[in-house]
C-alpha positions in Angstrom: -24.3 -0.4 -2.3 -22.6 -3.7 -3.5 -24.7 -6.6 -4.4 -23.4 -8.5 -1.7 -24.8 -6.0 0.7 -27.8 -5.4 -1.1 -28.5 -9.0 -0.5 -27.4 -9.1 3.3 -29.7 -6.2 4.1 -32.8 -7.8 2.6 -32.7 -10.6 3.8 -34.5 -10.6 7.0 -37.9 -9.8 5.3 -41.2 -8.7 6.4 -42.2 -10.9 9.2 -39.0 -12.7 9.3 -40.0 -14.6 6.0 -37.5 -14.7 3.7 -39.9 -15.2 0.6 -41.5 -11.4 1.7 -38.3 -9.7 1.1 -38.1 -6.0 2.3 -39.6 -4.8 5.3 -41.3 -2.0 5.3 -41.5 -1.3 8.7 -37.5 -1.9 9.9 -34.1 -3.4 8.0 -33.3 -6.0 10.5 -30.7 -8.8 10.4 -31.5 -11.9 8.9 -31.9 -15.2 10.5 -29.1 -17.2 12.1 -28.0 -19.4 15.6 -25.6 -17.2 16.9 -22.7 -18.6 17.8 -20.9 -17.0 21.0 -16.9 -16.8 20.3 -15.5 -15.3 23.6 -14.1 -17.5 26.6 -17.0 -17.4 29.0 -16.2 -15.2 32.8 -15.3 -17.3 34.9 -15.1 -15.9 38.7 -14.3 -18.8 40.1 -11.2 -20.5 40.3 -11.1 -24.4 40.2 -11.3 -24.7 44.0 -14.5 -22.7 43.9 -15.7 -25.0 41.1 -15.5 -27.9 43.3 -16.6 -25.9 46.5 -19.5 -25.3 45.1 -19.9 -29.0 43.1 -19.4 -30.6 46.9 -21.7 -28.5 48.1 -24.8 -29.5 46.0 -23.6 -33.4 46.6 -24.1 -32.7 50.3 -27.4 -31.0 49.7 -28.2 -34.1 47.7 -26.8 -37.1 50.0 -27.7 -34.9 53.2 -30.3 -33.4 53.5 -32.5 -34.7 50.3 -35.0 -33.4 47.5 -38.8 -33.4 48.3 -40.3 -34.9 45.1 -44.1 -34.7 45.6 -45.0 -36.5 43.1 -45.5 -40.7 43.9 -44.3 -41.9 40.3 -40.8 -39.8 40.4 -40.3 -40.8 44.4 -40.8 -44.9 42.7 -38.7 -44.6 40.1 -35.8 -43.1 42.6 -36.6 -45.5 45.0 -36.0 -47.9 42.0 -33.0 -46.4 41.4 -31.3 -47.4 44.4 -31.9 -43.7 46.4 -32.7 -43.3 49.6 -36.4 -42.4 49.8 -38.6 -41.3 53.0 -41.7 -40.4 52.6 -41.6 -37.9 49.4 -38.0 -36.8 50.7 -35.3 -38.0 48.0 -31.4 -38.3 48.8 -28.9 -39.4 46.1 -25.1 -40.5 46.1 -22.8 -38.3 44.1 -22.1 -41.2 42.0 -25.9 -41.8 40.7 -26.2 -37.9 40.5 -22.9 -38.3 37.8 -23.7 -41.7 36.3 -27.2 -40.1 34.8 -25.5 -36.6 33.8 -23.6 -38.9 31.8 -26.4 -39.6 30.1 -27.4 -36.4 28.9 -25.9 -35.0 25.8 -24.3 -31.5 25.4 -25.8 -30.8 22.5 -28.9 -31.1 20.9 -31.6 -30.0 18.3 -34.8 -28.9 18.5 -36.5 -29.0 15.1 -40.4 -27.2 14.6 -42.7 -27.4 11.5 -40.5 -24.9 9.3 -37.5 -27.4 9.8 -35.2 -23.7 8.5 -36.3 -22.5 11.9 -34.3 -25.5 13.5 -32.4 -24.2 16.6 -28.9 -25.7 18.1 -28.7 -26.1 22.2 -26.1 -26.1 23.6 -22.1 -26.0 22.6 -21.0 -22.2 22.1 -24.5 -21.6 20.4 -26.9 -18.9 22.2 -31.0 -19.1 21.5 -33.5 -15.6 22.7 -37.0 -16.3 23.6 -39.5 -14.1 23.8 -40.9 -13.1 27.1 -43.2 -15.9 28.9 -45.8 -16.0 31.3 -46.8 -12.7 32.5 -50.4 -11.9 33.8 -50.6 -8.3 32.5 -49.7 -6.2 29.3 -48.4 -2.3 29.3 -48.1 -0.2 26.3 -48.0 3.4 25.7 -51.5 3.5 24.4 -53.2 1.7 26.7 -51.4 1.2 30.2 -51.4 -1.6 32.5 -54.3 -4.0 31.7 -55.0 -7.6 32.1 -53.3 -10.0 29.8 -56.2 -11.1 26.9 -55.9 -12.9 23.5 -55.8 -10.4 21.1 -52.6 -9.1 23.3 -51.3 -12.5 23.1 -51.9 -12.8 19.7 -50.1 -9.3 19.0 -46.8 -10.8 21.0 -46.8 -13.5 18.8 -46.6 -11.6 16.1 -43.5 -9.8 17.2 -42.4 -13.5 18.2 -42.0 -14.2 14.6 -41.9 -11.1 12.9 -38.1 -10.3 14.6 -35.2 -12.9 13.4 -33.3 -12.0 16.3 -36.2 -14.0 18.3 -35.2 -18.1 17.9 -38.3 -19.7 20.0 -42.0 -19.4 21.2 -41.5 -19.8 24.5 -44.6 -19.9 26.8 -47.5 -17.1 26.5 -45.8 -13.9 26.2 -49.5 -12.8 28.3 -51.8 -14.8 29.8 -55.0 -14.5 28.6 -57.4 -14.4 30.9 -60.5 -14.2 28.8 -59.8 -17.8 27.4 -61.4 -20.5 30.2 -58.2 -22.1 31.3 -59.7 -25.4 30.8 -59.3 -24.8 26.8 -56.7 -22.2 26.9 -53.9 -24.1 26.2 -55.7 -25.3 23.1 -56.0 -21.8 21.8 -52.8 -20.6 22.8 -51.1 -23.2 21.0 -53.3 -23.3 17.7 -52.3 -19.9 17.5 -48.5 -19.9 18.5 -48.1 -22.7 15.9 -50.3 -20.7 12.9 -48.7 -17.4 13.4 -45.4 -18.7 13.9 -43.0 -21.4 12.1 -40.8 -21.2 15.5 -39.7 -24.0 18.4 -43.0 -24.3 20.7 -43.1 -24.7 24.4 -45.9 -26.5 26.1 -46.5 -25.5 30.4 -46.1 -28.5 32.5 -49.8 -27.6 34.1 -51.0 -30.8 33.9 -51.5 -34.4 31.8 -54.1 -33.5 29.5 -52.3 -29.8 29.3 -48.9 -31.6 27.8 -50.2 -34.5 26.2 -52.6 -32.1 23.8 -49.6 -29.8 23.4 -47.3 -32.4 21.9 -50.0 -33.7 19.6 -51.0 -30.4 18.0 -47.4 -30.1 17.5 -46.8 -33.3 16.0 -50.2 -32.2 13.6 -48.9 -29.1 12.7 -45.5 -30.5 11.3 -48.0 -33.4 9.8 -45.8 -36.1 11.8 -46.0 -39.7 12.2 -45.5 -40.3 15.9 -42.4 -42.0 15.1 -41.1 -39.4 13.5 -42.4 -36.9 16.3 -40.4 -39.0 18.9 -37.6 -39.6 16.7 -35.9 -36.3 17.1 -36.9 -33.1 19.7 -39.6 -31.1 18.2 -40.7 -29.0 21.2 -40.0 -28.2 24.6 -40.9 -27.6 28.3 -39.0 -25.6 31.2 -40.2 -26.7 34.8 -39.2 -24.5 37.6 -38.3 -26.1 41.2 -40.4 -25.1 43.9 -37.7 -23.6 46.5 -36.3 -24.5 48.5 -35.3 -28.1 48.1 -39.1 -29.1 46.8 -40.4 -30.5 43.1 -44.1 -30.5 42.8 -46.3 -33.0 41.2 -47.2 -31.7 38.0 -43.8 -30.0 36.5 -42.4 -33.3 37.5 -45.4 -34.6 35.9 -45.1 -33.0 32.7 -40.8 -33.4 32.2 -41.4 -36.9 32.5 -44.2 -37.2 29.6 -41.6 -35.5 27.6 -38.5 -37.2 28.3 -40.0 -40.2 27.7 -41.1 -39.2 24.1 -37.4 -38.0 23.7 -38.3 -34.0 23.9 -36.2 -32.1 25.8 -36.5 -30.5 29.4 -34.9 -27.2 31.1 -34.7 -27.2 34.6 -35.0 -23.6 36.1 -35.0 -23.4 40.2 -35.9 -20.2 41.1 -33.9 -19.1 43.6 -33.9 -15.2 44.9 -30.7 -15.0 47.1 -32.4 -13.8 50.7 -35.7 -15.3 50.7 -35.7 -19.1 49.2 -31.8 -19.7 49.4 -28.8 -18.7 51.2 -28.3 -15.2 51.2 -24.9 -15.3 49.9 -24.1 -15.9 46.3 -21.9 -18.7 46.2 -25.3 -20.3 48.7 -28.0 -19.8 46.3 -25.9 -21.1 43.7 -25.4 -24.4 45.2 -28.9 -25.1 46.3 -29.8 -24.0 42.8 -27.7 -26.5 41.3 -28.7 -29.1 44.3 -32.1 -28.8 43.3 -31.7 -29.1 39.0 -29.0 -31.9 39.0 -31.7 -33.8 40.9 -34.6 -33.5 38.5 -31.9 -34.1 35.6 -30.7 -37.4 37.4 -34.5 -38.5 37.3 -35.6 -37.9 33.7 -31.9 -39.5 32.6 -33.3 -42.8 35.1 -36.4 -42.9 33.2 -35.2 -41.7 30.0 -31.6 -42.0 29.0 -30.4 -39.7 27.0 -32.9 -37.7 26.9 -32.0 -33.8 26.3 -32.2 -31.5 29.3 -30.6 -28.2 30.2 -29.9 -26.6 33.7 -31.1 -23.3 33.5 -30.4 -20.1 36.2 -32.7 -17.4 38.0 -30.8 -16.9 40.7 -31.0 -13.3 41.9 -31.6 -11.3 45.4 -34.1 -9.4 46.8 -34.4 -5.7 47.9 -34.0 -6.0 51.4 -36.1 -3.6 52.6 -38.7 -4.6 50.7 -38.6 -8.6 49.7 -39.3 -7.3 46.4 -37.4 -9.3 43.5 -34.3 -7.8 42.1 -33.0 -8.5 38.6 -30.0 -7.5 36.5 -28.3 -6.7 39.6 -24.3 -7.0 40.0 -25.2 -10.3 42.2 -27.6 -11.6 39.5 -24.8 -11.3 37.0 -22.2 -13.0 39.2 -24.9 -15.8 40.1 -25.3 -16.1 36.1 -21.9 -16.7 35.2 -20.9 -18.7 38.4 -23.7 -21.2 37.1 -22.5 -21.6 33.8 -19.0 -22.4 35.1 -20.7 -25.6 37.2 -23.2 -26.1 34.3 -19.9 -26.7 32.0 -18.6 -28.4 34.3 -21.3 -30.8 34.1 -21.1 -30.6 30.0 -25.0 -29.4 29.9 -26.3 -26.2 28.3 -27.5 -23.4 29.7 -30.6 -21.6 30.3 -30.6 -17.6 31.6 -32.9 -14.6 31.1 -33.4 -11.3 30.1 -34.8 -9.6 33.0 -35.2 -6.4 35.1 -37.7 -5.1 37.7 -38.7 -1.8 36.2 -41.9 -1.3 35.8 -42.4 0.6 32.6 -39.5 0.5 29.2 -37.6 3.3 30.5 -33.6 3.8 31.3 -33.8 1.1 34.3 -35.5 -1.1 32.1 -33.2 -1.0 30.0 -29.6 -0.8 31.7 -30.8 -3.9 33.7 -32.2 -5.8 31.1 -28.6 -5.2 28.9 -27.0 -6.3 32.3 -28.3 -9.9 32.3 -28.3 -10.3 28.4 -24.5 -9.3 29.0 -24.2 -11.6 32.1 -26.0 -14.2 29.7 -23.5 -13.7 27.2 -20.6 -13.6 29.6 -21.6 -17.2 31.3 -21.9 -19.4 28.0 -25.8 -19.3 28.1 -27.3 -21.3 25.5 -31.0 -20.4 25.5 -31.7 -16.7 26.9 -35.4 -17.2 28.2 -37.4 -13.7 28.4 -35.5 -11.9 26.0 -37.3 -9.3 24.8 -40.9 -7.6 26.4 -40.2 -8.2 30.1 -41.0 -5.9 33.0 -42.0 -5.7 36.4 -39.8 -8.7 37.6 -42.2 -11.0 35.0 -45.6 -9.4 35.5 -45.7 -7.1 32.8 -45.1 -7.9 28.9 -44.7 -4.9 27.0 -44.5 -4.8 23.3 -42.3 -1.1 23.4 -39.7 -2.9 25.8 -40.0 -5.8 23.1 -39.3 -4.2 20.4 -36.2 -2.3 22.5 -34.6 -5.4 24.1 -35.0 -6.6 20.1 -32.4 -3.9 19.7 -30.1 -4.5 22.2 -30.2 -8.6 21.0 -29.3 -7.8 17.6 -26.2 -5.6 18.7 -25.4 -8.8 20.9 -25.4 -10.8 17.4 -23.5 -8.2 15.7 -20.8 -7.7 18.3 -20.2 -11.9 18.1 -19.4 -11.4 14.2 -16.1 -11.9 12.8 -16.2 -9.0 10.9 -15.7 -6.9 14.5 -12.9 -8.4 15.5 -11.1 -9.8 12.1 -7.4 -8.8 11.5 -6.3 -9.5 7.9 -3.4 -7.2 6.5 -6.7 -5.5 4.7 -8.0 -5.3 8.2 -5.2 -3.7 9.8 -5.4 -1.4 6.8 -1.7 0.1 6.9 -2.1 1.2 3.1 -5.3 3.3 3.7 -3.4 4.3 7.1 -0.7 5.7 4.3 -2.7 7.3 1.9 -4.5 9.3 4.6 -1.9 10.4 6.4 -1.6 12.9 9.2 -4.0 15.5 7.9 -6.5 13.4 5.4 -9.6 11.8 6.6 -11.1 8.2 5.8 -14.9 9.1 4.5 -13.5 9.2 0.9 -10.8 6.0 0.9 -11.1 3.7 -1.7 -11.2 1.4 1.8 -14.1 2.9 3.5 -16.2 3.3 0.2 -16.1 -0.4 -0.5 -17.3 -0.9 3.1 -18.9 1.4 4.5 -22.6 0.1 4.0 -21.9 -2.9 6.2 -18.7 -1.6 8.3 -20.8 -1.1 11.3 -24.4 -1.9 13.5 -27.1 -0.1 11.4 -29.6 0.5 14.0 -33.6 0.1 13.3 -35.0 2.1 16.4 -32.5 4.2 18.0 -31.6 7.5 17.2 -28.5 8.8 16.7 -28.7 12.1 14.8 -28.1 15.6 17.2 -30.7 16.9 19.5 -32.0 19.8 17.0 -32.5 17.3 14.4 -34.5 14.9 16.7 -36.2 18.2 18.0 -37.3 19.1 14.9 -38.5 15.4 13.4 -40.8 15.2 16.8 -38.8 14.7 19.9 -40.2 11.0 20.0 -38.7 9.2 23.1 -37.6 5.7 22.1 -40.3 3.9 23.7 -42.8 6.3 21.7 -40.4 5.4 18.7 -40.9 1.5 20.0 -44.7 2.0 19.9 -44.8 3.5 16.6 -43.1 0.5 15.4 -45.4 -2.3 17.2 -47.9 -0.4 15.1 -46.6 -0.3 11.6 -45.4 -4.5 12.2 -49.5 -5.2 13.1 -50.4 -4.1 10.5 -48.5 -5.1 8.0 -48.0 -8.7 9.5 -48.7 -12.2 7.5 -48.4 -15.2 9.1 -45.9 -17.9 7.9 -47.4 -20.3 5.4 -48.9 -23.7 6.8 -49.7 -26.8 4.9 -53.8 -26.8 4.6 -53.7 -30.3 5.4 -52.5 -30.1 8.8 -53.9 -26.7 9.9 -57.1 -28.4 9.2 -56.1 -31.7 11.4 -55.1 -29.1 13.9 -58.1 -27.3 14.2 -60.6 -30.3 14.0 -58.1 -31.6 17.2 -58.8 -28.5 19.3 -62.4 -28.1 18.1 -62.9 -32.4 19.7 -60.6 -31.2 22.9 -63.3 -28.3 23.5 -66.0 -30.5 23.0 -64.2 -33.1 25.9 -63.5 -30.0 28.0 -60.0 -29.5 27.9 -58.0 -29.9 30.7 -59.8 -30.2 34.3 -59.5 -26.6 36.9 -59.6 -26.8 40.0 -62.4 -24.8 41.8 
């Protein structure tokens, strides 16, 4: 092995450090921001564009936005929109004068500032899965999401290079009072891990702690804390055609301290939008261009991202479909009007399969692909999903981790480059018509970083599997999750403001957190 490859090997390291080089457990890739270098799909022509960019306007001039929250209907009303009651309608000119606004491009920058992230451009960001009320491994089943579970995601969160943020709780834990959980959650999210940080927009006191244990744990002034995006939130529309109070609530907290917001409507195709693709689409867009126009009133400038989960549902059922041949369509039909409106672009990494098996999989892989195919800058659920969002598993983490590091292999030059020592006609020569290329002067001197070097699958014949075991991959998967547990260290932090950290959360829990309802 050349030194070159020696080096390129190594350098993902135990727990994605690169100090602790040498993982014991897998050889993964190291650290980077992919960067995404094909021409996005584009299945609509530039009279659908506009179809669909006229359609939204109507939605928006017509028929209006219910924003049911009093400060965002004022500051509309302020703006010059037509406001009654909590129902919102804009003119296509506003709606464009605030996209303006927004920039294309942006970075979000966390406590390791080598963990910085790029949004937007041709640049393409995997989150780990969020938000899911129960866990499912091969040792224990389906169970209730608790902290210890949490805790293990978020090892996995930073352990794997291929992961780029800590998006929201990869498991909820329900044995944390959810008056204070937010405070644990997020002292552990930013001790374990060095990555960006999402805070849920579940309330003032929910946001307002999150950004300040944030700003402690990079040991910034606030100036510096507002001075450039540090963290982030993703608020969900409440379809159809509805905001509610407190994700409004919470995106305007952090637009106005200049940290960015992704705006996801969720729209299934056949139950909260138009059954028809090209339908959901637009009252998706109708929906996120809205919430974007208001954060740009109240904030200008401030970063945003449109993000997709448009999908249908079974029919028969109502149950939630994902990585369906519509979801994919709906997926790159949005990032064609999300480019059009020069934002980036938010996807996921879903299915509806209930445990990591071959469904899991094949529909996971087909939105990651339909990610990659529509120019998505910032793939939300990534890795762990199942169930359509109510499961996190750490097996089907550790296999969608798999799948995302092919993705980052397959965008490198090195598959596609075509130098004259690419194109190889003197090796071609030598070989000849009867020869083979395992012992070529051209495939000795490459062939330890010529192709994908897989950590979990299997690719030696059935009777050698057979005879090592006859482990399934998820078994494989689970065997892995096990070895990275143990072996895990968390990132360094400076002492200094893990200990202003902790004496924050351990005053919040004295003041009772955030207020539940009962």
């Amino acid at each position: 092995m050349t030194e070159e490859a020696t080096k390129r090997r190594r350098a993902g390291g135990r727990a994605g450090n690169k100090e602790r080089a040498g993982s014991s457990v897998i050889d993964q890739m190291p650290w980077r921001i992919p960067v995404n270098p094909d021409r996005p799909t584009e299945p609509l022509d530039a009279d659908g564009v506009q179809a669909i960019h006229r359609g939204a306007m109507k939605i928006l001039r017509d028929i209006g936005i219910e924003f049911l929250n009093p400060d965002a209907v004022e500051h509309l009303k302020r703006a010059g929109c037509l406001v009654n009651g909590t129902n919102v309608r804009m003119d296509e000119d506003f709606v464009m004068e605030m996209l303006a606004r927004a920039p294309e491009t942006f970075t979000i920058t966390p406590r390791n500032v080598e963990r910085e992230v790029i949004m937007g451009g041709k640049h393409m960001l995997f989150v780990n899965v969020s938000s899911p009320p129960n866990s499912w491994d091969l040792e224990r089943g389906k169970r209730s999401g608790d902290f210890e579970t949490f805790k293990d995601f978020m090892r996995l969160t930073q352990y794997f290079n291929c992961i780029h943020i800590a998006g929201g709780y990869p498991v909820e834990p329900i044995d944390i009072h959810p008056s204070v959980r937010h405070l644990d959650c997020l002292y552990e999210k930013l001790t374990i891990t060095d990555k960006v940080v999402h805070a849920y927009s579940l309330g003032a006191e929910r946001v307002e702690d999150v950004m300040e244990m944030v700003r402690l744990a990079g040991g910034l002034s606030e100036e510096e804390f507002q001075a450039k995006p540090r963290m982030y939130t993703n608020i969900n529309s409440v379809s159809p055609l509805k905001h509610d109070y407190p994700m409004l609530d919470g995106a305007m907290r952090l637009a106005k301290r200049g940290q960015p917001v992704v705006i996801t409507p969720f729209t299934l195709a056949g139950a909260m939008a138009p059954v028809t693709m090209a339908g959901a689409v637009t009252l998706s867009l109708a929906e996120a261009l809205a919430a974007v126009a208001l954060l740009q009133f109240i904030a200008p400038g401030c970063p945003v991202a449109i993000g997709t989960f448009t999908s249908n549902v079974d029919m028969k059922s109502g149950a939630p479909a994902f990585g369906t041949p519509e979801y994919m369509r709906a997926t790159q039909m949005t990032g064609q009007l999300v480019r059009f409106y020069k934002l980036p672009l938010r996807s996921s990494g879903v299915c509806a399969a209930n445990v990591p098996d071959g469904q899991a999989m094949w529909e996971t892989s087909n939105s990651l692909w339909a990610s990659v195919q529509s120019g998505t800058n910032m793939v939300y659920h990534a890795a762990g999903w199942l169930e359509g969002g109510l499961i996190a598993s750490p097996e089907k983490f550790i296999m969608d981790c798999e799948v995302l590091q092919m993705i980052q292999r397959y965008f490198e030059a090195a598959t596609y480059a075509t130098t004259e020592d690419d194109i190889a006609i003197e090796a071609i020569r030598d070989v000849g018509p009867s020869g083979h290329y395992f012992g070529t002067p051209h495939t000795q001197s490459r062939y330890t970083t010529a192709f994908y070097a897989p950590f979990l699958a299997d690719w030696r014949n059935y009777e050698a599997w057979n005879i090592d075991g006859a482990m399934w991959t998820a078994e494989r998967a689970h065997k892995m999750y096990k070895a990275i547990m143990a072996e895990f260290v968390p990132p360094e932090m400076n002492g200094d403001h893990q200990e202003d950290l902790r004496r924050f959360v351990a005053k919040r829990k004295q003041e009772g957190g955030a207020p539940t309802d009962f």
